[in-house]
LUMGUNU-404843 format. One record per residue (C-alpha): residue in one letter; z, x, y; residue number from 1. Coordinates in steps of 0.02 Angstrom, whole numbers. Layout:
N
+----+--------+--------+--------+-----+
| aa |      w |      u |      v |   i |
+----+--------+--------+--------+-----+
|  a |      Z |      X |      Y | NUM |
...
+----+--------+--------+--------+-----+
This chain:
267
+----+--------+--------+--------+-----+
| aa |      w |      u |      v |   i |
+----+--------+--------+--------+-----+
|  x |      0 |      0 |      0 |   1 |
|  x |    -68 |     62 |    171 |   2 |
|  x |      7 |    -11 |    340 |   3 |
|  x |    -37 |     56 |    531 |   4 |
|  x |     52 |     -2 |    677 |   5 |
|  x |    -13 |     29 |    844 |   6 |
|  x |      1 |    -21 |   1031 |   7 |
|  x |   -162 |    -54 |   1092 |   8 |
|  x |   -118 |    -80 |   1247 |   9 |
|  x |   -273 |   -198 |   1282 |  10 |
|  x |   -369 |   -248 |   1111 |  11 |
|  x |   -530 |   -247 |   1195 |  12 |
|  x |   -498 |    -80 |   1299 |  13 |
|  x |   -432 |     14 |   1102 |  14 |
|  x |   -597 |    -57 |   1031 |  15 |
|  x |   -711 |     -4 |   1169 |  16 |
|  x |   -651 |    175 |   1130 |  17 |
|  x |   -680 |    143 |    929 |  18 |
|  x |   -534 |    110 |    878 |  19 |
|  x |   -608 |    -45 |    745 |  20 |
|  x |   -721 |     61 |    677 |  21 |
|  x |   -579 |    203 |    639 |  22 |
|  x |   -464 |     59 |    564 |  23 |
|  x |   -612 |     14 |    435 |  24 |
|  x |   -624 |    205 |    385 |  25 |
|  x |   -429 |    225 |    364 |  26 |
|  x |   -430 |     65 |    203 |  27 |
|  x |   -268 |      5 |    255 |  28 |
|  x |   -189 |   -145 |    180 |  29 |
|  x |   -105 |   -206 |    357 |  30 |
|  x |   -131 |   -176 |    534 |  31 |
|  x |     10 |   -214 |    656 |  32 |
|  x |    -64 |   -212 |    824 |  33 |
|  x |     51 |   -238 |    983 |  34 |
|  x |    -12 |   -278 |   1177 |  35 |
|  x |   -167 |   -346 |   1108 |  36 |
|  x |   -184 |   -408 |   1311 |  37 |
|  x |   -304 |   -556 |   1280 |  38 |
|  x |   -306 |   -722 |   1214 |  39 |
|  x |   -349 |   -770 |   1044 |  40 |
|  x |   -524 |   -867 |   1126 |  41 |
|  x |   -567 |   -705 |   1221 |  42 |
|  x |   -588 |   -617 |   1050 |  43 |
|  x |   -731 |   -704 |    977 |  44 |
|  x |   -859 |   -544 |    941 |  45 |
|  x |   -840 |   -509 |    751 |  46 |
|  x |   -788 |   -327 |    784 |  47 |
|  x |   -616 |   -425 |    803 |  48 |
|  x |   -634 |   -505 |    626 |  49 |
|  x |   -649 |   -312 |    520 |  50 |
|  x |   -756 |   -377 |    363 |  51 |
|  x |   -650 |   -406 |    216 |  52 |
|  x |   -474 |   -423 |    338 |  53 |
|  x |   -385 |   -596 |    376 |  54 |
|  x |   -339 |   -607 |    580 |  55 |
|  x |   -202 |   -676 |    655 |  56 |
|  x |   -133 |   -677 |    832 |  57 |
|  x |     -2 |   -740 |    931 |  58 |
|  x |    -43 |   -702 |   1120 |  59 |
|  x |     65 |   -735 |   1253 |  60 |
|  x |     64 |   -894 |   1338 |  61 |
|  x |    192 |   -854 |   1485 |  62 |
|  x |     18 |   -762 |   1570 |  63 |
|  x |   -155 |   -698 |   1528 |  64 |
|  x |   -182 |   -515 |   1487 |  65 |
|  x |    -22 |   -485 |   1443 |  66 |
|  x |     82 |   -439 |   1291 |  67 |
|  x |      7 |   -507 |   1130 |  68 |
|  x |     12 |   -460 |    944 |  69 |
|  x |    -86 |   -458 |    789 |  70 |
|  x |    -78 |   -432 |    576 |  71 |
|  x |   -243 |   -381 |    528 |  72 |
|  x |   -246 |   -406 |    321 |  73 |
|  x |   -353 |   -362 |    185 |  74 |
|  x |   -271 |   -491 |     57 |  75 |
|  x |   -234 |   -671 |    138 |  76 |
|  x |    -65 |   -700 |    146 |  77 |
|  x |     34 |   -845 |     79 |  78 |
|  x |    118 |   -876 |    267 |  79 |
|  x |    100 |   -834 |    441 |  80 |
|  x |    229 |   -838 |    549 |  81 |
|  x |    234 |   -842 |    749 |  82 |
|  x |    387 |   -895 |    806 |  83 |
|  x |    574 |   -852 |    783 |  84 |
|  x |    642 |   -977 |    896 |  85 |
|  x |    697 |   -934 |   1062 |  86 |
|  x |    548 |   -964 |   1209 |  87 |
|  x |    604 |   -833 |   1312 |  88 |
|  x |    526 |   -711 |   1182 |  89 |
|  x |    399 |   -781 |   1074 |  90 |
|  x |    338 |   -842 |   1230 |  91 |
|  x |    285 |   -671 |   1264 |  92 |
|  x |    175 |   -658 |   1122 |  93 |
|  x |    309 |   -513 |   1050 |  94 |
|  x |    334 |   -572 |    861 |  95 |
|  x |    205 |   -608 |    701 |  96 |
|  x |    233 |   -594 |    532 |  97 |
|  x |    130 |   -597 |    368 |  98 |
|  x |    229 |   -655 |    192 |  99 |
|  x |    154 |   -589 |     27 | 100 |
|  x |    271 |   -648 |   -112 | 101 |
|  x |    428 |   -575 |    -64 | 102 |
|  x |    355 |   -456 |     62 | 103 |
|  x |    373 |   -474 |    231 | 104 |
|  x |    264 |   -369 |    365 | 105 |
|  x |    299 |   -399 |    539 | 106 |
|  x |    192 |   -337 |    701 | 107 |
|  x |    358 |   -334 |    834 | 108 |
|  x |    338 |   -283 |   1034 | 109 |
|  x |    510 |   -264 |   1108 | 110 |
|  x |    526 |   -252 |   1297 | 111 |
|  x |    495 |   -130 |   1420 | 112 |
|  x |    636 |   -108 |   1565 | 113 |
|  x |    547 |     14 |   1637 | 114 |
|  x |    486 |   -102 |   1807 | 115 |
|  x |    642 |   -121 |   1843 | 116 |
|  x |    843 |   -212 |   1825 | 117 |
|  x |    741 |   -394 |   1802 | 118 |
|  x |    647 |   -353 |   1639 | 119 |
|  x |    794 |   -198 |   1581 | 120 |
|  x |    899 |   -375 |   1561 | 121 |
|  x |    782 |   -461 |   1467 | 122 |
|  x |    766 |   -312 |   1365 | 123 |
|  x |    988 |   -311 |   1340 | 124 |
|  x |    964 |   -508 |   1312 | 125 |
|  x |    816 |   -471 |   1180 | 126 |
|  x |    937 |   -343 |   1065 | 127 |
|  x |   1067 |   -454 |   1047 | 128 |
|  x |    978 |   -581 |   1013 | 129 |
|  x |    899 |   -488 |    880 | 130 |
|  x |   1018 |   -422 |    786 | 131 |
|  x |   1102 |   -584 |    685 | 132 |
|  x |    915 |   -607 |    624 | 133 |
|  x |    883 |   -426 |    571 | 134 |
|  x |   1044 |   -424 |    502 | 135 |
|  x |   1008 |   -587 |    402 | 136 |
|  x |    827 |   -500 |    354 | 137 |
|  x |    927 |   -362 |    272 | 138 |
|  x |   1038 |   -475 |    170 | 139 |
|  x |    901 |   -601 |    105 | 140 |
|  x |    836 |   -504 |    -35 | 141 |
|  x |    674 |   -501 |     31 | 142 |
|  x |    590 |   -330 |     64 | 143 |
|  x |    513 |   -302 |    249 | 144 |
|  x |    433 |   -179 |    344 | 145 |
|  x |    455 |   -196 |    519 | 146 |
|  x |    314 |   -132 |    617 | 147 |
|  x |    296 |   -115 |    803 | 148 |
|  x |    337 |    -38 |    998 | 149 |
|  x |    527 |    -44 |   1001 | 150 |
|  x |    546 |     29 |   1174 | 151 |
|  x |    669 |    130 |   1105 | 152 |
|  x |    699 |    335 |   1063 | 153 |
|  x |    817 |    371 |    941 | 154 |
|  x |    870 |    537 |    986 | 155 |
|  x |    822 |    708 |   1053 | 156 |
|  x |    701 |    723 |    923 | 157 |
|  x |    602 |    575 |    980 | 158 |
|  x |    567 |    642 |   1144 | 159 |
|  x |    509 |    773 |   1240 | 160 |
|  x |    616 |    806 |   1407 | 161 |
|  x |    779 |    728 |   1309 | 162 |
|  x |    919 |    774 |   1456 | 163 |
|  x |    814 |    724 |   1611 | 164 |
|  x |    777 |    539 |   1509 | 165 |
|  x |    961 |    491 |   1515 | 166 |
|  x |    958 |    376 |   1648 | 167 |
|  x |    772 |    289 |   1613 | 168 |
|  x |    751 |    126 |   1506 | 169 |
|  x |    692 |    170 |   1306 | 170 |
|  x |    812 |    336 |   1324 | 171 |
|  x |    975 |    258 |   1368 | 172 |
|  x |   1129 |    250 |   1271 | 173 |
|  x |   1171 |     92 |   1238 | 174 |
|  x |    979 |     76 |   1185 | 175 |
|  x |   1005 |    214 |   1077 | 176 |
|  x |   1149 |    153 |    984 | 177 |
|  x |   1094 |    -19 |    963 | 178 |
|  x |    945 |     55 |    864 | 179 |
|  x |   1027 |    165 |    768 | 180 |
|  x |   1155 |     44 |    733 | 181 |
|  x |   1036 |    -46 |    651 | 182 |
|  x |    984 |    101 |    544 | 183 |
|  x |   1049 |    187 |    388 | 184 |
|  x |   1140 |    368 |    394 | 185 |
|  x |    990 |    486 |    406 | 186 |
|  x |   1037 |    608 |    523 | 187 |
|  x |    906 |    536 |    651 | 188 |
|  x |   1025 |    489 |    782 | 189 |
|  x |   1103 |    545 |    930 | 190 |
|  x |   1268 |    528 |    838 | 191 |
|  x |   1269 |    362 |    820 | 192 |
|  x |   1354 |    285 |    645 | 193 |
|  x |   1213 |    207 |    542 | 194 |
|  x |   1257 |     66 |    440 | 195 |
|  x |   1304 |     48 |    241 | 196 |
|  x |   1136 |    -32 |    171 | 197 |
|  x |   1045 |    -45 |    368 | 198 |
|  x |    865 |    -41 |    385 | 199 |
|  x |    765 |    133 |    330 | 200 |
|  x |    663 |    227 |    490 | 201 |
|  x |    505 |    271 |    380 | 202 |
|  x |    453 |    426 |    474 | 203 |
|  x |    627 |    494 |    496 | 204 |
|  x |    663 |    479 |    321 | 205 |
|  x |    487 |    565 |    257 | 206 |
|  x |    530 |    685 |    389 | 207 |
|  x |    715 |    725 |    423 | 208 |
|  x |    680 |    866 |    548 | 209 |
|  x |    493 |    818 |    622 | 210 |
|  x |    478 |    817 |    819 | 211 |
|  x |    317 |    699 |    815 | 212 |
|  x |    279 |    575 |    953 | 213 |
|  x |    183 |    412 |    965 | 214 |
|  x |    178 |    391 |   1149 | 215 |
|  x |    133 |    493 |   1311 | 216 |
|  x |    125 |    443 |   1485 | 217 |
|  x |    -48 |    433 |   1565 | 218 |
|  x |     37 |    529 |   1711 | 219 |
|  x |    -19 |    693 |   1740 | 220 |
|  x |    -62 |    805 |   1556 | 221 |
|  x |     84 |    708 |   1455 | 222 |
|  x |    -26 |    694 |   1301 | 223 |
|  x |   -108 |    865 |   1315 | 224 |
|  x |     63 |    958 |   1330 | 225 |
|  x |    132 |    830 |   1205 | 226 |
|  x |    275 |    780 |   1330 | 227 |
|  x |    304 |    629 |   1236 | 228 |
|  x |    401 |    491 |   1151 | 229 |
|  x |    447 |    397 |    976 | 230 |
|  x |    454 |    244 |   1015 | 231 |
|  x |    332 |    152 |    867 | 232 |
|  x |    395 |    118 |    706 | 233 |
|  x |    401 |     39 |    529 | 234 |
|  x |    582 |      0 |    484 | 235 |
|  x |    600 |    -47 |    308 | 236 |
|  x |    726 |   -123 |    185 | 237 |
|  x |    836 |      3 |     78 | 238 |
|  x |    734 |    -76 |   -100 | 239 |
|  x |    559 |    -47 |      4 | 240 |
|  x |    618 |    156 |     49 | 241 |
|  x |    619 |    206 |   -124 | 242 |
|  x |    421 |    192 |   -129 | 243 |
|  x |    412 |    290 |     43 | 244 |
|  x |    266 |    410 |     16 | 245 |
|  x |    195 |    475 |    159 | 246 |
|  x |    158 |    440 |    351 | 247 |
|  x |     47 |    506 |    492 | 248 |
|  x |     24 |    490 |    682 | 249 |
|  x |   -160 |    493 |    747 | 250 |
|  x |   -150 |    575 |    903 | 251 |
|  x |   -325 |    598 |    894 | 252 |
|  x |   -463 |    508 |    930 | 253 |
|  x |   -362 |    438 |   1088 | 254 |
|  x |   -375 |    228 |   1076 | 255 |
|  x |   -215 |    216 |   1193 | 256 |
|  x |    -79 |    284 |   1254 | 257 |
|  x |     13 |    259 |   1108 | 258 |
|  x |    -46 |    360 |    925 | 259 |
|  x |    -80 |    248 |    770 | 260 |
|  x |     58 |    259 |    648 | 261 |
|  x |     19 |    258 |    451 | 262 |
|  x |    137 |    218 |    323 | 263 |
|  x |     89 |    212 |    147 | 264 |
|  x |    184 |    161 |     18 | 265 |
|  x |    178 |    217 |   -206 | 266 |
|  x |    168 |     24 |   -289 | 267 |
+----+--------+--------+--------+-----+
């Protein structure tokens, strides 16, 4: 099993610069795409429906261009679902998720703060809101991977210029240790306790020491002197970890200014 996640950041602008026609060389199972930035009716050219994949989008409906996300899927699945019940988020076009038996794969964009106190409260009111339903994920028996933009670094290792990013939104502590929180012991954190039987951070666990990023600022040469973040992931439950067997980040060709991040998985 094969699953990407990636922030587009504009559908139409990623597949402009090729990203469909990578996706059909990489024969992935899933795609998880976030900030798709269009509405469903917008994407009518059939470079948005890959041959052979199943589509599905929830867009945002608070504005137009905005937000947006996607499950792109090779084998139909038994359920789609869009919503998780509070307006104030699935509004924004920020949740999706494909069911396969008892699998679960879920194309997630949690909130920026970035532009300012406004949305950095949203963001706060997001995360606990959150938790209680990852929390009941964990304990269902079902196994999920959680793909997506969390807006979140996890520690020094996820970020370039770690000391001057204490006081920014996707670098500060409380952000920090409501990830981890979430997160099994795996030495990924910024000292945060992980939790007995929490969710599984793919990449850190397939790489306990790697200093990879999937995001760079298109300020000045962030993404040529890899002054970057990890902030994209694919959380998955403790049963689902044991068949971990490798990842990558595509830095290269550039689609966005976030990297495509591969998971696959032994069956």
């Amino acid at each position: 099993m094969k699953i990407i996640s990636f922030n587009a950041n504009g559908i139409r602008s990623a597949a402009n610069k090729g990203f469909l026609d990578w996706f059909h060389e990489q024969d992935a199972d899933v795609l998880c795409v976030q900030e798709t930035k269009a509405q469903e009716a917008q994407l009518t050219d059939p470079m948005f429906r890959p041959d052979g994949h199943h589509c599905f989008y929830r867009d945002a409906i608070t504005k137009k261009g905005y937000s947006g996300v996607a499950i792109y899927s090779r084998r139909e699945p038994d359920e789609v679902r869009t919503a998780l019940g509070w307006a104030p988020f699935d509004d924004e076009g920020r949740y999706i998720e494909a069911r396969y038996g008892n699998l679960s794969v879920v194309s997630f964009y949690i909130p920026s703060g970035s532009s300012g106190e406004l949305r950095q409260g949203f963001k706060y009111e997001v995360m606990d809101w959150l938790k209680p339903i990852l929390d009941a994920w964990l304990a269902s028996g079902r196994d999920y991977v959680l793909c997506g933009d969390w807006n979140i670094v996890r520690s020094a290792r996820d970020i370039k210029n770690w000391k001057s990013n204490q006081k920014n939104s996707g670098c500060l502590p409380v952000e920090r240790a409501w990830l981890s929180g979430q997160i099994g012991a795996d030495g990924g954190s910024d000292g945060t306790a992980g939790r007995d039987g929490g969710w599984v951070d793919a990449y850190r666990a397939l790489h306990p020491e790697g200093e990879d990023y999937t995001w760079w600022s298109n300020r000045g040469a962030a993404r040529a002197n890899d002054v970057g973040w990890r902030i994209d992931y694919q959380l998955v439950t403790p049963a689902l970890a044991k068949r971990l067997k490798a990842c990558s980040i595509a830095r290269e060709p550039r689609f966005s200014d976030h990297a495509p991040f591969t998971v696959e998985f032994d069956e």
